[in-house]
N, C-alpha and C positions, 0 to 999 in steps of 0.2 A: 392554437394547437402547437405543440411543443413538437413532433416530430419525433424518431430516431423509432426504433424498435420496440422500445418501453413504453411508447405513447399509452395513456388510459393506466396505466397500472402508476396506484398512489401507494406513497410508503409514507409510513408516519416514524419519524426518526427520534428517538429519544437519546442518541449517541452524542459524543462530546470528545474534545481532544483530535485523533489521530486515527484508531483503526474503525471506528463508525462511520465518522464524515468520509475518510477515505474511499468505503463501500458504497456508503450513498449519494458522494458524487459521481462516481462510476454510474449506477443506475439513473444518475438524474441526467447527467449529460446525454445519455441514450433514453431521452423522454420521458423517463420515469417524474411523477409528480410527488417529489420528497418536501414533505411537512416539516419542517425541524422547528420541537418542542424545547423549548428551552426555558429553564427557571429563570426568575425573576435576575438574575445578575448574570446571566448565560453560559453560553459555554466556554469553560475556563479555557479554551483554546483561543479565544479573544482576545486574552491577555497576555500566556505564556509565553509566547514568540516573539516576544520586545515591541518596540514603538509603531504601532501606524500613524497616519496621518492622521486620525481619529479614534479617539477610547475606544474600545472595544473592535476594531477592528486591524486586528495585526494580519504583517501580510502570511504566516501559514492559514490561518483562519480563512482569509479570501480564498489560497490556494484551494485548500478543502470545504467550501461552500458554495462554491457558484450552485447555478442554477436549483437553486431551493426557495424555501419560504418559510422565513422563522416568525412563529407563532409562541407569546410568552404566557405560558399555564404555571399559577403556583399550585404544584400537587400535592402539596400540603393541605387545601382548600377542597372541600367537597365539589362547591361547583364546577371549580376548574379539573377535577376527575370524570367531573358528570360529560362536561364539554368532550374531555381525553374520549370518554367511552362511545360520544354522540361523532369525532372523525373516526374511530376506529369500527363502526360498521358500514363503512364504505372502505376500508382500508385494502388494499393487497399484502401489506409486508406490515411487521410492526418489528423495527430493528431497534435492540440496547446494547447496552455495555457498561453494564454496571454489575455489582454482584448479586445472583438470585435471590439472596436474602431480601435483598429492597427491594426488589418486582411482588416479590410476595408481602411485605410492607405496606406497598399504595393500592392493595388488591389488583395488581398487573399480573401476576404468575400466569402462565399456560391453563390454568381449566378456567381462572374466570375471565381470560379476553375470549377465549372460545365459545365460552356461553355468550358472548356478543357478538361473534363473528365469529360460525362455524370453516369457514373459509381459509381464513387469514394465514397468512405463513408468518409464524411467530418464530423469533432469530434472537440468540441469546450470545453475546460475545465479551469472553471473560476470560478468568486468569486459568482455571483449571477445571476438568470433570468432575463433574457432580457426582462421580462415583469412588470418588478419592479420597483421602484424607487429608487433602490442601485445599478442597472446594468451598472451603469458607476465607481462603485467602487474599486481602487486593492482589493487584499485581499492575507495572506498570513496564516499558518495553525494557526497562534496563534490568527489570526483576526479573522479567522471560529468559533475557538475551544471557544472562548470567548462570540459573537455573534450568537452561538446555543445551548449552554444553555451549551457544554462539562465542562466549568471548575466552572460554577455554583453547576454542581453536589458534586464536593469536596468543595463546603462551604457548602451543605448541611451535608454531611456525616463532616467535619472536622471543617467547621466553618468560613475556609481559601479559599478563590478562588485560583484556581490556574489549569494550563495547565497540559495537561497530558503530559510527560516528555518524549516524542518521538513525529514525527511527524503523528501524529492519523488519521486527518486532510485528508491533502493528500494522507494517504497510502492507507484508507477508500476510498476517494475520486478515486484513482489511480484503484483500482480494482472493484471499479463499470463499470468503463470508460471500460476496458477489456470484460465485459461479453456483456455490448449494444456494444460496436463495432461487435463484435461478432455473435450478436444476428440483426443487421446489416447487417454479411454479407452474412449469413444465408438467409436472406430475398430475397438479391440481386440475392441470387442460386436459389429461388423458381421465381422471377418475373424480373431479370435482371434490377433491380433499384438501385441506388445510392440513398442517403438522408447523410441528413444533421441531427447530432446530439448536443444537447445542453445538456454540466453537467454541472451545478452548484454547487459549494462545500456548499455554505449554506443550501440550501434547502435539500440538497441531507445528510446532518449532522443535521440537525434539523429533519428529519424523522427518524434517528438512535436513537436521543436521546427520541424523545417522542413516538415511540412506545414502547419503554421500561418502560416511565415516566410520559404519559400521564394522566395514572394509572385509577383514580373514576375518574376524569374529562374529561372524556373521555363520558360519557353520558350526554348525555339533557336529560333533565338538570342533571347538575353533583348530585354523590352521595357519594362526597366525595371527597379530592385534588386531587395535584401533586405528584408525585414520591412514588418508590416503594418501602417500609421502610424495605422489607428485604435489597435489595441492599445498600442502601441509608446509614445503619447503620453503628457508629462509628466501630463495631467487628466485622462487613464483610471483614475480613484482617485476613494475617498471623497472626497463633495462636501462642503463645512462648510455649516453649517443656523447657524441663530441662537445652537442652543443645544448645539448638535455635530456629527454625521457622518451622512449618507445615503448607500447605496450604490444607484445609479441605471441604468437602462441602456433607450432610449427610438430605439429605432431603426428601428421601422415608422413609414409618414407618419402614422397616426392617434397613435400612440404621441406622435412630435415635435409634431405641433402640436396635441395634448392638451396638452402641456407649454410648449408658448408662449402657449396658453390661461390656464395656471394660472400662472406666471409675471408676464403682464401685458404680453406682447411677442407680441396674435395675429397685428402682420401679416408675422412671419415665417414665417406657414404661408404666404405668397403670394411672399416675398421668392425669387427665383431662384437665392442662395445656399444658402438650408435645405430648398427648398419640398419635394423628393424625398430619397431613400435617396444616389442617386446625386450629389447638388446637397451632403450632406450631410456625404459621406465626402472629397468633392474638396475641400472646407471645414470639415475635421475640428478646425483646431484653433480656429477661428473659435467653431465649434461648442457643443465645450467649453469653450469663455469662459466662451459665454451663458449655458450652463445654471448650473455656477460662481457668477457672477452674481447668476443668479436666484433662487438655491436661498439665498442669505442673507436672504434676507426670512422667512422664518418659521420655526419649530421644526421640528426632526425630525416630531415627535407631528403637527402640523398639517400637516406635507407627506405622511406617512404618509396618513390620513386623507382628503389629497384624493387624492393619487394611486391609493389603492383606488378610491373614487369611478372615477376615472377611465381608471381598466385601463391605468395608466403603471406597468411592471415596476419596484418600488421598494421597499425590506429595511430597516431599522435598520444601523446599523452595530453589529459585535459585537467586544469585546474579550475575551480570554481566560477574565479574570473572570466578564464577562456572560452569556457558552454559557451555560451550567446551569442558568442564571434565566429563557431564554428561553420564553414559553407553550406557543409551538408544541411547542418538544421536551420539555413536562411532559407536554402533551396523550397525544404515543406514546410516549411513556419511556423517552424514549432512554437516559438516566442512570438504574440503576440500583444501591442502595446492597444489596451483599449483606453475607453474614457467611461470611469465606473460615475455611477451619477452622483455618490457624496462622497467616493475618496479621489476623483482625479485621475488622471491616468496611472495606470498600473500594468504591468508586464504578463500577462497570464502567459499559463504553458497551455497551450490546446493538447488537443486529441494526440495519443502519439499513436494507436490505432485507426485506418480506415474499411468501412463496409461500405461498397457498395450500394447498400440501400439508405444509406444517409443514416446519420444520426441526430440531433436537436437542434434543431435550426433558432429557436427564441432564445438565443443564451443570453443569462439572467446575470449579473456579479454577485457576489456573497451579498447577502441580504443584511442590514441593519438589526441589533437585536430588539423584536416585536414588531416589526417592518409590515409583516402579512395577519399578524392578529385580526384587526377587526373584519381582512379581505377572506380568509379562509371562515371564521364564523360566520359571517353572512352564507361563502357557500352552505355551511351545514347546516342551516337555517333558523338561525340566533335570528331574531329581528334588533334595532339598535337601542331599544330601552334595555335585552339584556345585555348588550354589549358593556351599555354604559353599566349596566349596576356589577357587572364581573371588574370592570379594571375601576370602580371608586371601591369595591373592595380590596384590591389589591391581588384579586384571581387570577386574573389577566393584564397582562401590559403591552400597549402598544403608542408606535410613535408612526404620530402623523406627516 
């Protein structure tokens, strides 16, 4: 028994890459029994993320797989659709990410999984609305990130276009997917219905950006532009300290002139430029001079130190190397070093959420591709002569 809040609810995952397996290890680590179907050569996330210790197992791929069970169906083969069709009426979730055109291709579209499973919460995660005229488009996070305005914003503040340097996109996109399924099945327990869900990453990334950004244009008529120039600003960034980076953010009046306190400029808590919230943001970039400025007179460690003192919201700066070192995240463990059983020890990141009511106590490592093939058909009640005749046709693959 798997544990966590999800226990009993199976997803069968057809996702690949980044905002699927994101979703569905979300759900899996909270008990959910996620199936991940995968063609014959897997999911290209196996490969894309550089070397593991093992072909097909790179370490984003681990990140975004634990606890699952990949099962290899070629659905190009009738039998191995017949099998798709024989898990998915026991299914709770049937989650893609591919473009509806091909769900409607392998007979998957929303009426004919329904006529096998009136129930099911059928979850479609793609580039854009099916009500659009870009609903036949790929799309992939740098095509989102570009096409809703995310890397506009850094030629606002820098000058330079340019992507955020993770994938934002999909991760964004992945954890919305999570709450409406959710919020889905929820439904299902009040009125005993299935439905059919549509995310788009565009629309769904163009809402993040412009309620943040929409700003005065945001009235009829406008009363003012685009974007928010506190955020927007070149000194909205780590501060340099004597002896490196502070990341800072001091935006109540007690806040600000704690910090012109410690600085050595108190009488800009009286100055009619700084003195309010409002005095502040009109004089934003003024603003961030001073702190700027101010923050060179002493070490990280020593600004650290007073700004606790002083209830000014104020972080170390972390660089990639640094995370892991950091106390706080020794203290709840976030980094875990396990022993996966055919890659060796590996660093996983646990849970950075806790419930009280637990969440999956059997945790599983990302799975080998075809690793639960013949363990899942048996559940769905293949006996082993079809076993054998799906994977000497090449239906199914699995490794013993």
């Amino acid at each position: 028994m798997a544990g966590g809040p999800l226990e009993g609810i199976r997803i069968i995952d057809l996702t690949s890459v980044v905002v699927g397996p994101l979703a569905t290890q979300v759900l899996a680590d909270h008990g959910a029994d996620v199936i991940k179907i995968e063609s014959p050569t897997g999911d290209i996330g196996r490969h894309l993320a550089g070397r593991g210790r093992s072909p097909g197992m790179s370490a984003k791929f681990m990140h975004l797989n634990r606890n699952k069970r990949s099962v290899v169906l070629d659905l190009r083969q009738p039998s191995a659709r017949d099998a798709l069709h024989i898990l998915l009426e026991s299914a709770d979730v049937l989650l893609w990410n591919v473009r509806p055109a091909s769900m409607h291709r392998l007979g998957l579209d929303y009426e004919r999984v329904r006529a096998i499973n009136p129930r099911i919460i059928y979850c479609g995660m793609f580039g854009f609305g099916q009500g659009g005229r870009y609903r036949d488009r790929p799309a992939y996070d740098s095509i989102i990130q570009g096409i809703s305005g995310v890397a506009a914003l850094h030629e606002r503040a820098s000058g330079t276009p340019r992507y955020v340097p993770y994938v934002m996109a999909d991760r964004t996109v992945g954890l919305i997917a999570v709450q409406l399924i959710l919020m889905a099945l929820l439904r299902r327990v009040r009125t005993g219905d299935g439905e059919s869900i549509e995310i788009p990453m565009f629309e769904n990334m163009v809402t993040q950006v412009m309620t943040e950004h929409m700003y005065q244009a945001s009235f009829d008529p406008p009363i003012g532009g685009f974007g928010d120039p506190r955020v927007l600003d070149p000194e909205n960034r780590p501060l340099a300290t004597r002896d490196g980076f502070l990341c800072l953010s001091a935006n109540t009046d007690a806040q600000a002139h704690a910090l012109f306190e410690a600085i050595g400029r108190p009488e800009l808590a009286t100055d009619p430029h700084f003195a309010t919230v409002a005095a502040r943001f009109q004089n934003v970039q003024a603003y961030f001079a001073i702190r700027a400025e101010g923050l060179t007179q002493k070490t990280t460690a020593e600004w650290i130190e007073i700004f606790d003192r002083l209830d000014v919201p104020a972080a170390p700066y972390h660089r990639l190397e640094s995370l892991r070192d950091d106390p706080h995240l020794r203290d709840v463990g976030l980094f875990q070093t396990i022993d996966h059983p055919t890659e060796g020890g590996f660093v996983n990141i646990g849970l950075a959420n806790q419930m009280s009511g637990g969440a999956r106590t059997d945790f599983r490592g990302a799975p080998r591709l075809g690793q639960h093939t013949r363990e899942v058909l048996r559940e769905a009640g293949f006996d082993e002569q079809a076993i054998d005749a799906m994977l000497a046709a090449g239906a199914a693959v699995a490794v013993d």
